[in-house]
matplotlib code that plots the C-alpha trace (Angstrom):
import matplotlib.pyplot as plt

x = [0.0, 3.0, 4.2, 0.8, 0.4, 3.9, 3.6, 0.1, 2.1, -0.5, -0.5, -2.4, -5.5, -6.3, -6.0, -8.6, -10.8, -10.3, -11.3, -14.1, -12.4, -11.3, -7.2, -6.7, -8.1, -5.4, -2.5, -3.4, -3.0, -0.1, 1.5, 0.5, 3.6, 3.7, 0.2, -2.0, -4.9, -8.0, -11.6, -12.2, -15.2, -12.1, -9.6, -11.8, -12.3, -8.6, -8.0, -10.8, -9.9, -6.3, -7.7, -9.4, -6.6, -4.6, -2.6, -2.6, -1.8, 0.3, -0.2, 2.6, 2.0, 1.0, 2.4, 4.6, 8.2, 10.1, 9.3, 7.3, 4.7, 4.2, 2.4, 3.0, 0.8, -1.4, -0.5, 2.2, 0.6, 1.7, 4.4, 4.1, 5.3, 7.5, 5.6]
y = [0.0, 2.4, 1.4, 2.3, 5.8, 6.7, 6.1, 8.4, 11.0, 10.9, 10.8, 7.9, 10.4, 11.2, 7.2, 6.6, 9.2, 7.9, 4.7, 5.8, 4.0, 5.5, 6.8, 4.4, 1.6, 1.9, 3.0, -0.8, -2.0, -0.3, -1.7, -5.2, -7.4, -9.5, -9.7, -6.9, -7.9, -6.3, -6.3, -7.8, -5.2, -2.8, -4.0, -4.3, -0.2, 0.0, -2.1, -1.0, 2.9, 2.5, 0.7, 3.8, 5.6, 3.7, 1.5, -2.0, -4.4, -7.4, -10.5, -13.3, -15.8, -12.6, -12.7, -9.7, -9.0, -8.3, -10.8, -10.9, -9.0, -5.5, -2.4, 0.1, 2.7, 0.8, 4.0, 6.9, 9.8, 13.3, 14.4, 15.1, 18.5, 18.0, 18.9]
z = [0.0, 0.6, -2.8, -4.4, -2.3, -3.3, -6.8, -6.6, -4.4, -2.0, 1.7, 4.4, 5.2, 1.2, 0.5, 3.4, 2.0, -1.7, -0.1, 1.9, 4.9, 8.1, 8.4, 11.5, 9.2, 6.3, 9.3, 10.5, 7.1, 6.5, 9.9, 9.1, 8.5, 5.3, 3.6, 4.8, 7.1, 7.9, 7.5, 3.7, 3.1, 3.9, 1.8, -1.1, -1.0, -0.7, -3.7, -5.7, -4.7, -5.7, -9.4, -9.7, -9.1, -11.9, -9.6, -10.7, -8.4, -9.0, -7.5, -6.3, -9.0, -11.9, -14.9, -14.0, -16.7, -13.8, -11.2, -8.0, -6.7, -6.6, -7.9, -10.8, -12.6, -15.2, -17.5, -17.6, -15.8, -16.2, -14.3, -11.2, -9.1, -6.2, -3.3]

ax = plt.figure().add_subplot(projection="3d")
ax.plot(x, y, z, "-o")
ax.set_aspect("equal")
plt.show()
């Protein structure tokens, strides 16, 4: 979820709002070791906020050029301004 949030350039609190979850909920995700846990409901506004978003998530066994798991931008966005 970092990943994803850093490749947006966007901080915890506009995820959870993107999401329509609370900013304690995706802290807790965030802090989960490994595999994120939480309520499924939860992580299904996370995933489906950040698909949105044009994050596209890459699962363990994906077919994925460079490997493992992960996250990139499904397309090139325009650049964005340091902030």
């Amino acid at each position: 979820m970092r990943a994803a949030r850093a490749l947006l350039g966007i901080d915890q609190k506009t995820l959870a709002a993107m999401a329509g979850v609370s900013l304690p909920t995706i802290q807790r995700m965030e802090a989960s070791g490994g595999r994120v846990r939480g309520v499924v409901e939860s992580l299904t506004k996370v995933v489906e906020a950040l698909d949105r978003a044009g994050v596209a998530l890459i699962g363990e066994h994906a077919r994925s050029d460079d490997g493992g798991r992960g996250v990139r931008l499904k397309e090139p966005g325009p650049p964005r301004r340091p902030g």
